[in-house]
ZAKE-114190 format. One record per residue (C-alpha): residue number from 1; residue in three letters; x, y, z. Coordinates in steps of 0.25 Angstrom, whole numbers. Layout:
% ZAKE-114190
R pos code     X     Y     Z
R NUM  ALA     X     Y     Z
...
***
This chain:
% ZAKE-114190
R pos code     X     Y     Z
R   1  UNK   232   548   415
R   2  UNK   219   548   421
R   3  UNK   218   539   431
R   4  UNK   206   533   427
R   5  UNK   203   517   428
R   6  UNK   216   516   436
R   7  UNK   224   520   423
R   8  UNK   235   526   432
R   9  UNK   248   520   426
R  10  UNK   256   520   414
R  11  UNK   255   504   411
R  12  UNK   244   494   415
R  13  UNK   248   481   414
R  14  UNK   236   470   416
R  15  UNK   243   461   405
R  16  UNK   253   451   406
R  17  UNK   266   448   401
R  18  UNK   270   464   396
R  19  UNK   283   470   395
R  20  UNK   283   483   400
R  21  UNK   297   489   398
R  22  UNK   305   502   399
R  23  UNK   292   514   399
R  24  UNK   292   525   407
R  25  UNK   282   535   411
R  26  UNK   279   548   418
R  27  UNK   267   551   425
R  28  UNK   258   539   429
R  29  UNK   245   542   438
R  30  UNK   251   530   448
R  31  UNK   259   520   443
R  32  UNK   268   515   429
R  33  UNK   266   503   426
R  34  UNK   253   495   433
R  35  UNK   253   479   432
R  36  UNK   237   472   437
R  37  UNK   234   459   440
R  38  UNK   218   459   434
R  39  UNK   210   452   445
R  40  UNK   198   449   437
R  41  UNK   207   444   424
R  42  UNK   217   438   434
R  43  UNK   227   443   425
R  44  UNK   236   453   423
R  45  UNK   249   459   427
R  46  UNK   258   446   424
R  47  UNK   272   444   418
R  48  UNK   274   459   413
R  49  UNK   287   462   413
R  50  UNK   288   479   417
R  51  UNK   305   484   414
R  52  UNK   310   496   416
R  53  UNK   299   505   416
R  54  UNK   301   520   422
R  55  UNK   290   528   428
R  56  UNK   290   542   432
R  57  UNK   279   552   439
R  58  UNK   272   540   444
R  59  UNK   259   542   454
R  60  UNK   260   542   470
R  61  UNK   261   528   472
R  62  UNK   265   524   459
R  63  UNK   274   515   454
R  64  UNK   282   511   441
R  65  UNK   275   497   441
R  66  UNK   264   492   451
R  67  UNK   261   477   449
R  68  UNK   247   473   455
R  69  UNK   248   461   448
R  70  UNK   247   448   455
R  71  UNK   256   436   455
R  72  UNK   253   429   443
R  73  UNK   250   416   442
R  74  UNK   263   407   439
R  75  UNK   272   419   441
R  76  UNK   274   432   449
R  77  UNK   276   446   446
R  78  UNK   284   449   434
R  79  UNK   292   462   440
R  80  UNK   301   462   452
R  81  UNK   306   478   455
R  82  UNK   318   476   462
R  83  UNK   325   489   468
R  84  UNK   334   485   480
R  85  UNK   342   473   482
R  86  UNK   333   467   493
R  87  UNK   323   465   482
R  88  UNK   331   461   470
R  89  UNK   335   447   480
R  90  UNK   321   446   484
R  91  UNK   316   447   469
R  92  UNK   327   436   465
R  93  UNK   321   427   475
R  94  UNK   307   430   472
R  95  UNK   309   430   457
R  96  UNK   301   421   447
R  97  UNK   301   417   432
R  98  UNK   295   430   425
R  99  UNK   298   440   434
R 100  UNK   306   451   431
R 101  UNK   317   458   443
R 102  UNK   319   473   439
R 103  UNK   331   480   445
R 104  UNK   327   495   449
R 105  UNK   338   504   447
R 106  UNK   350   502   458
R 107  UNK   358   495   462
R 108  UNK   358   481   468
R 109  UNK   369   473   476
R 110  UNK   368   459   484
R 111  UNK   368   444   480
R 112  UNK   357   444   468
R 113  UNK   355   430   464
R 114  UNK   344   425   454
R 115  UNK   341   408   454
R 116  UNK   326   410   452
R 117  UNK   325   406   439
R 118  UNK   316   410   427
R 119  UNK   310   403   417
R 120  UNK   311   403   402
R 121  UNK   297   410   400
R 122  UNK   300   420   411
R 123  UNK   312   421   414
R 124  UNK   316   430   427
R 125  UNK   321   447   421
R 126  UNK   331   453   430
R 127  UNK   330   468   425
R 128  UNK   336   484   428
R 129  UNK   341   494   423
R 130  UNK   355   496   422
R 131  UNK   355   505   435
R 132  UNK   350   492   441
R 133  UNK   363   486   446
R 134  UNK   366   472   453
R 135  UNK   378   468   460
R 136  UNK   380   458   467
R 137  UNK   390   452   479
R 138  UNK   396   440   469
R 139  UNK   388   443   456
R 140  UNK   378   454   451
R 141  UNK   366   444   450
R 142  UNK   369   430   451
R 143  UNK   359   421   440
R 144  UNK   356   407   446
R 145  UNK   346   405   438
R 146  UNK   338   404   425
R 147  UNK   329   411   415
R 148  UNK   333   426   419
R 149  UNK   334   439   412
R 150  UNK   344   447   418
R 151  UNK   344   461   411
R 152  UNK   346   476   413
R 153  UNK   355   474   425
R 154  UNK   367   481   429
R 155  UNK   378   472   437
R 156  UNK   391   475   443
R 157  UNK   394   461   451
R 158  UNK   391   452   439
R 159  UNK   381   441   434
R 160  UNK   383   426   437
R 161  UNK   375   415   431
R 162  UNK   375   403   437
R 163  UNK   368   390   432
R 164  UNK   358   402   425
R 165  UNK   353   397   413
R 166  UNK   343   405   402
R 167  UNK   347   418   407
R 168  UNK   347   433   400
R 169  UNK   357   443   405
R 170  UNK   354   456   398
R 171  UNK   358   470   395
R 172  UNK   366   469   408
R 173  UNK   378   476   412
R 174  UNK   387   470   419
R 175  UNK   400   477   425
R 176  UNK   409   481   437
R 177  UNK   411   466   440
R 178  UNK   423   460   450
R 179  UNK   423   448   440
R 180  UNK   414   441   427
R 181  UNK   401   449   423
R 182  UNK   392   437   420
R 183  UNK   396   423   421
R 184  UNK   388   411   417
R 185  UNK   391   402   426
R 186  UNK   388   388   432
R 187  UNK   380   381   419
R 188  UNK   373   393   416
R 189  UNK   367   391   401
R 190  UNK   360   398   391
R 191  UNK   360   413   398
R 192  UNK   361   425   388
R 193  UNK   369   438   390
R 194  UNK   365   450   383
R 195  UNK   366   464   379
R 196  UNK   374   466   392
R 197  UNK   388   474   396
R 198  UNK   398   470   403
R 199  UNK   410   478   409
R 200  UNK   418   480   420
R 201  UNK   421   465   426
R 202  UNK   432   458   433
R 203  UNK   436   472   442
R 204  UNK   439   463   454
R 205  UNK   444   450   446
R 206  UNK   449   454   432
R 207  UNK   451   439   428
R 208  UNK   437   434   429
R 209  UNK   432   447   424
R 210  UNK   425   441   414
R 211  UNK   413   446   406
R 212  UNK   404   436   403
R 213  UNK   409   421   408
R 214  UNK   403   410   404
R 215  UNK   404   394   413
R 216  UNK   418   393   423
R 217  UNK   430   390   420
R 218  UNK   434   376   424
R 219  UNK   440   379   435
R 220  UNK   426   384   439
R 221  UNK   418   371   436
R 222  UNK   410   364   446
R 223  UNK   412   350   448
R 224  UNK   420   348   435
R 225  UNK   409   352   426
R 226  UNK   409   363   416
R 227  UNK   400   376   419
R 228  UNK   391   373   407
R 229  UNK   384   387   407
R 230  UNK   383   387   392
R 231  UNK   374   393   380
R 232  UNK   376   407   386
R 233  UNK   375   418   377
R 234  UNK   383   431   377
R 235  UNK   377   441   368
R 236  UNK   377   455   365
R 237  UNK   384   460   377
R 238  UNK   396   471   378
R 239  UNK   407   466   388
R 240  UNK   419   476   392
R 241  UNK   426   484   396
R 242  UNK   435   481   408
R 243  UNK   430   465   408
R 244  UNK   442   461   414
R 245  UNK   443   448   409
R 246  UNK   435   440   396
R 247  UNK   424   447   391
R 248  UNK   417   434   389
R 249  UNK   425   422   395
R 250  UNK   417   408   391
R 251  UNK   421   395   400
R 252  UNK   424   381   397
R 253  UNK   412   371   399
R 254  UNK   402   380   394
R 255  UNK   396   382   380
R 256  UNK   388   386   367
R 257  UNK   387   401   373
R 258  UNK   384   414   362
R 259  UNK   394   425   363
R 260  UNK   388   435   352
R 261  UNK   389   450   349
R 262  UNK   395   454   364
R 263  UNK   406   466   363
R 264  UNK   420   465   371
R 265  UNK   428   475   376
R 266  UNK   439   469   383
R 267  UNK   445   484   389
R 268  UNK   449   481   403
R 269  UNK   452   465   402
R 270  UNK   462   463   412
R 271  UNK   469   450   405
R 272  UNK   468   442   419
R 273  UNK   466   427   417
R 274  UNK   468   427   402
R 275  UNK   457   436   399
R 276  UNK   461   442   387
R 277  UNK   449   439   377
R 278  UNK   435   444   377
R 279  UNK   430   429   376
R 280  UNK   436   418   381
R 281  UNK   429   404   379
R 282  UNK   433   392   384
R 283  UNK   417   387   381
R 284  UNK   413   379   370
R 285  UNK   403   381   358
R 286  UNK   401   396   361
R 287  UNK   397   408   349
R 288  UNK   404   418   350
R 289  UNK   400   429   339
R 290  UNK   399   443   335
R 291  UNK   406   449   345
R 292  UNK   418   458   346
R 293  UNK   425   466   356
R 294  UNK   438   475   358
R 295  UNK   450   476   368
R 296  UNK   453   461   372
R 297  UNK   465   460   377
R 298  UNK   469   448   367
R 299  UNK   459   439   360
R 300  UNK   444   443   358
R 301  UNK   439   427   360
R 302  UNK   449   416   364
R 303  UNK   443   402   365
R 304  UNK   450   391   373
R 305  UNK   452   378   376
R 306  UNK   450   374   392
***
């Protein structure tokens, strides 16, 4: 690389709206990735979206990304580097539709709660790796919001929805949990959860150990009303081992949920509070299709009446 006309990187960004995912390099002059704001133009640099890009034998100085792009109008940087906790909260505070949190390797542990919410053209991205781990004091990272896309993220405390609606959760893993993996919870709709795995729940409370819950039970209603947290899908996910109760457990009150192409192993079910199924639903109107599973300790799917 010669160095001539500032060419001192792998990539220059001056566009607008790139993806930029999953190079790597060696030997840059300065730095990987450069994104300008172009002064004269007044453009440049905006909504690009740069993922898990390595850089090695960078320049003094240099750095994977550097963004010299200003605030654009309507919106603000796309890309948030988080690498301690102190930062991931600042970030969930300061977040805005479009931008992207990415999770530096490590491990992170506090109270981490999203209620900023997205939009449905730019949604807010939550990324990792899976050495990016989130725990939490109640829940891994607690969703009050909508429009997210939570992906590439390790937990071992657990994801709660909560009144969440148009959500992705993707290509997590989810494990090591005192109770439920990932509940949707409190009228949270039309969330998708995807291409994820998860094993290892209920080790403190073997009964509500469920993998996947959907609404509450009615006992858990408030004021009489049923948790309407409906048209949640649940596809393409491996769940188990050692989920000490249902794999899936759908509540009453909700419906018109997709449980599709999901594999069960029910190794490790504890039996507790008649969990003895990989599904149970209680909900109404659900799909449930193409999937399969082994180990239950009695029915694969029991439906019932509440």
């Amino acid at each position: 690389m010669s160095g001539e006309n500032y060419a001192d990187s792998w990539i220059d960004v001056k566009g607008e709206g790139y993806t930029i995912e999953d190079n790597e390099g060696n030997h840059s002059l300065l730095d990987g990735i450069q994104l300008h704001y172009v002064e004269k133009a007044k453009v440049g640099g905006c909504e690009n979206k740069i993922i898990h890009d390595k850089c090695a034998g960078l320049g003094k100085g240099g750095k994977c990304v550097n963004d010299s792009s200003k605030v654009c109008e309507g919106s603000k940087k796309n890309i948030i580097n988080v690498s301690t906790d102190k930062e991931f909260l600042a970030a969930l505070k300061d977040v805005s539709p479009g931008d992207t949190i990415e999770l530096a390797d490590g491990k992170y542990h506090n109270k981490f709660i999203a209620n900023i919410s997205g939009t449905e053209g730019k949604p807010i991205t939550l990324t990792g790796s899976k050495k990016a781990v989130v725990s939490g004091y109640n829940y891994g990272f607690w969703l009050q919001a909508n429009y997210w896309i939570v992906k590439v993220v390790d937990s071992n405390k657990g994801i709660m929805l909560d009144g969440a609606n148009h959500n992705i959760l993707e290509d997590l893993e989810v494990h090591d949990i005192k109770q439920e993996g990932i509940h949707f919870r409190l009228n949270s709709a039309d969330n998708i959860l995807q291409k994820s795995y998860i094993h290892d729940t209920g080790l403190g409370s073997p009964g509500f150990g469920e993998g996947v819950y959907i609404g509450s039970a009615v006992s858990n209603w408030e004021g009489g009303k049923p948790d309407k947290s409906d048209r949640n899908q649940v596809l393409n996910n491996r769940i188990g081992p050692n989920v000490a109760a249902e794999e899936i457990d759908i509540k009453e009150g909700s419906c018109c949920g997709i449980i599709k192409n999901n594999v069960f192993d029910g190794t490790g079910m504890s039996g507790e509070n008649y969990a003895d199924s990989w599904i149970d639903v209680k909900g109404e109107n659900y799909t449930i299709e193409d999937n399969e599973g082994n180990h239950s300790l009695l029915d694969g799917i029991q439906v019932r009446h509440t």
